[in-house]
C-alpha angles and dihedrals in degrees: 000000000000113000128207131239083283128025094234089091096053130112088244101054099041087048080053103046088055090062123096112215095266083062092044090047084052101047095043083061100051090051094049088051113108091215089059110034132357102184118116089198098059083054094051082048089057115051084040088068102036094056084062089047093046094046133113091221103032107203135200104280103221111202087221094062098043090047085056089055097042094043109021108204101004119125112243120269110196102194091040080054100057098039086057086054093052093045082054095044087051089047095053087047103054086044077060098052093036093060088051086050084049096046087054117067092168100061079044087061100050097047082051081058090055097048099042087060092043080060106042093227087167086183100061104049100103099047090056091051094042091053099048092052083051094048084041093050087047103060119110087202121081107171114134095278084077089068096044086055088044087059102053093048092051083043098055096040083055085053086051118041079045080077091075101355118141122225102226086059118096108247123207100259090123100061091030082064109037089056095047088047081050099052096044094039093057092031091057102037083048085059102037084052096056089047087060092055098037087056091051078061112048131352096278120147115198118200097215114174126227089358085149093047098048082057095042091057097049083053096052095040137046106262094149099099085055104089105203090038082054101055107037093047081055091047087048092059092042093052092038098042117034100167094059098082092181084073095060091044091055082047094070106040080053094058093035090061105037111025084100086070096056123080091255089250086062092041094053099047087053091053084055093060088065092039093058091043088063094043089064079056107062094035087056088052104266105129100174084085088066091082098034083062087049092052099045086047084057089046089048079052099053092046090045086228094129094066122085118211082344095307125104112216121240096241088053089049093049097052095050092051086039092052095041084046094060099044086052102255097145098147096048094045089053085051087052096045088053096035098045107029089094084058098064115073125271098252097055101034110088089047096041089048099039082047092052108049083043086070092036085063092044098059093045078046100229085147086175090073098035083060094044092048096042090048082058104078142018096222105219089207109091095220095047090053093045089048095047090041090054094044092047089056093053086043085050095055095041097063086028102228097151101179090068092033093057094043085047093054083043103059090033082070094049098044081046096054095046106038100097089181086069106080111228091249091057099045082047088064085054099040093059092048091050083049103050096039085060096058102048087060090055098052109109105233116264091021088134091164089061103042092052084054086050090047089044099056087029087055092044095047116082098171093091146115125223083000092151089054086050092052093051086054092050085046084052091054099041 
């Protein structure tokens, strides 16, 4: 490990200074513990480095200082330093793996096994066994994990019962192999899946083996009570055949009876896979998915899926009001904006929930209280203040009160041209709704010559925000 001018930078520290103090009153433990570590030293390192951490008004930790309270009087001794760090950082680390080994019996179960054969505890080998297909059955995730567990415990009770086995007795192959054909079918379609989306996203090529075989195979055979099997294959066709909307439908009812078996960070990005199908959908002109988003972002809701660590994200926050405004929900997204507001975290909340209602009251077009809401507050956040500002100029036309409406177009250029923070493909989308909006107050009514000009070039540019809100305005006009 080589440590900078001040430990505060190091691998230890910043691994430290992750931990909440149940984690630092077990690790403190494990350190103290004889069987892990019996250097007094490490320990004094420690807790040199965790009341800093702990502390109100954490300092620059100098080497030179925490080798003086570990070893008073002694000169300093820079390599003997850093491998005491090093001992310390291995030691953190193995406390790490050894909580995930703790939080898994079942992968507890299957090393006893091990050892137990190792051993050749004959007597013991059915109660391991036994205890490891209790701790299996009793498992609420089923991803394809299960199944890899599954297998090892099949595969060392096969190692073991081989000791005084008889050949005329019908050993376990055939559940040693169908669990580990479970485990690699879903494991490789799941990452095949992710491939496919991560290559919508950027020029990336994958080399994933017997992808078609693996597919072949689920054709030819009965996956479907396999849970993970059954999903990602479905995630596969939806992925692979988007035309085909049965697949998405399946989909569905596929996620809708199995996600409980999934830990909630699988299950929602399983639920993404649909969201984004019917993302493709809308953006394509089929607007009938937009419900079919609303309704899966209610769904996300229910399970509690949506939330990380117990927050929504604004963004989050922001589509599903977006979605339920456009299908004319109006009632039930100002229920969701009451109901769900505590659930977004505290620095967001105030501008996530005075945005929001800002676009509530658009769409029920009660412009009075979108202009009072939106004068409230300067959102820090860029794409807050380029939404509301947005949303202020067509609040603006609506209720035609050009003064404000031109001074508004005005300092949204400004605010455009200086915000560095903003990148040059995005301004470009404000600055031609700024463009064409301005125009369409200057057109001399019945100037029919005129307004077709404004819905030709509004029609040919795509590089525009709230576009379709600008179109129903020229259709007013027509």
């Amino acid at each position: 490990l080589r440590l900078a001018l001040t430990m505060n930078s190091s691998k230890t520290y910043t691994i430290l200074q992750s931990f909440d103090k149940y984690e630092i009153n077990r690790i403190r433990k494990f350190l103290t513990s004889p069987y892990f570590n019996s250097n007094q030293a490490i320990i004094d390192l420690f807790e040199s480095i965790i009341k800093n951490v702990l502390s109100t008004k954490q300092k620059e930790l100098e080497k030179e200082q925490v080798w003086e309270k570990i070893y008073k009087g002694k000169n300093f001794d820079d390599v003997r330093f850093r491998k005491l760090n090093s001992e310390l950082l291995k030691l953190v680390e193995q406390f790490l793996a050894q909580q995930i080994y703790e939080e898994n019996p079942i992968r507890q179960a299957v090393h006893l096994m091990e050892a137990v054969g190792n051993k050749k505890l004959e007597k013991l080998y059915n109660s391991t066994l036994r205890t490891a297909r209790r701790l299996s059955e009793q498992q609420k995730y089923r991803p394809a994990n299960f199944y890899f567990y599954q297998y090892e415990i099949e595969h060392n009770y096969y190692d073991l019962i081989q000791l005084d086995q008889k050949r005329a007795t019908k050993g376990n192959e055939g559940e040693i192999a169908i669990n580990l054909d479970c485990f690699y079918i879903a494991e490789k379609l799941r990452i095949y899946c992710y491939s496919l989306s991560r290559k919508k996203h950027g020029s990336f090529e994958y080399n994933i083996l017997f992808i078609d075989e693996i597919v072949d195979s689920i054709q030819k055979y009965n996956y479907d009570k396999y849970p993970p099997i059954a999903i990602y294959h479905q995630i596969y066709l939806t992925s692979t055949q988007p035309e085909n909307e049965e697949n998405y439908y399946k989909l569905i009812d596929l996620l809708n009876q199995y996600s409980q078996f999934f830990p909630p960070d699988e299950a929602l990005s399983m639920y993404r896979f649909a969201t984004n199908f019917c993302i493709g959908k809308i953006n394509s002109g089929q607007q009938k998915f937009l419900r079919e988003y609303f309704n899966l972002n209610k769904i996300l809701l229910e399970k509690e899926l949506i939330f990380n660590e117990g927050k929504l994200s604004p963004w989050g926050f922001k589509n599903i009001v977006l979605s339920g405004l456009r299908l004319g929900e109006f009632d039930w997204i100002e229920a969701f904006i009451k109901n769900y507001k505590n659930r977004l975290s505290e620095e967001y909340r105030e501008n996530a929930v005075t945005f929001n209602l800002a676009q509530l009251y658009f769409y029920k077009k009660d412009y009075d209280k979108v202009i009072r809401l939106l004068h409230q507050v300067e959102y820090e956040d860029p794409a807050y203040n380029l939404d509301s500002k947005t949303m202020l100029i067509a609040t603006y036309f609506e209720t035609d009160e050009i003064e404000p409406l031109y001074h508004l177009f005005e300092s949204f250029r400004v605010y455009l041209n200086r915000n560095k923070k903003v990148p040059q493909s995005k301004k470009i989308l404000y600055i031609n709704f700024i463009k064409y909006t301005k125009k369409l107050t200057k057109l001399i009514p019945g100037d029919k010559k005129t307004l077709a000009k404004i819905k030709k070039e509004v029609e040919e540019t795509k590089a525009m925000i709230n576009s379709k809100w600008l179109k129903e305005k020229i259709a007013e006009l027509e």
